[in-house]
Steps between C-alpha positions, in 0.01 A plus 500: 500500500843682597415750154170558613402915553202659664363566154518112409383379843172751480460404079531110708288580728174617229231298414526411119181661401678783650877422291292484167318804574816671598722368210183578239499859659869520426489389169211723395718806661739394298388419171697177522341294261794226555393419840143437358615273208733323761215481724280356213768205388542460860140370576502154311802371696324680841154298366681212475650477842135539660447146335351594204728343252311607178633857516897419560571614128458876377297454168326778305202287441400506852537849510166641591503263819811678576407807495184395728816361714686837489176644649504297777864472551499654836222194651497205658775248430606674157632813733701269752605320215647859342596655838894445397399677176363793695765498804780505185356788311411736834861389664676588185277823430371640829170528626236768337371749777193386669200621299263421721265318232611147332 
């Protein structure tokens, strides 16, 4: 990538257990409910493209299993399927300071 910068290659380079927690951090710092909501209609399509078709549309009545999804958001296939979520949102916003806890 010609536009690539230290910041992007290290944010690349992160597992994305590690991008969610980052990004989550960020957004709780702050207070940016948008990136949560995003995140939220964000996890259907992200469902969907780990094969399982049945969540591809955001609808209300499924929305206790989403929030169950939310929770998990940063596991398994969900996470790699949101990593471009997370790498958008920390690119465009910066990284939070290292905390030391996740």
């Amino acid at each position: 990538m010609p536009d690539e910068t230290p910041e992007s290659a290290e944010l690349e380079s992160l597992s994305s257990k590690e991008l969610h927690d980052r990004a989550m951090d960020l957004a709780k710092q702050r207070r940016d409910v948008g990136f949560l909501w995003d995140l939220l209609r964000s996890i259907p399509a992200a469902a969907a493209a780990t094969g399982d078709h049945q969540r591809a549309s955001f609808d209300m009545l499924h929305g206790l299993s989403l929030l169950e999804e939310f929770t998990h958001a940063g596991e398994g296939e969900l996470a790699e399927a949101l990593r471009p979520v997370y790498l958008e949102y920390l690119t465009r916003h910066g990284t939070p300071p290292s905390s030391g806890a996740s």
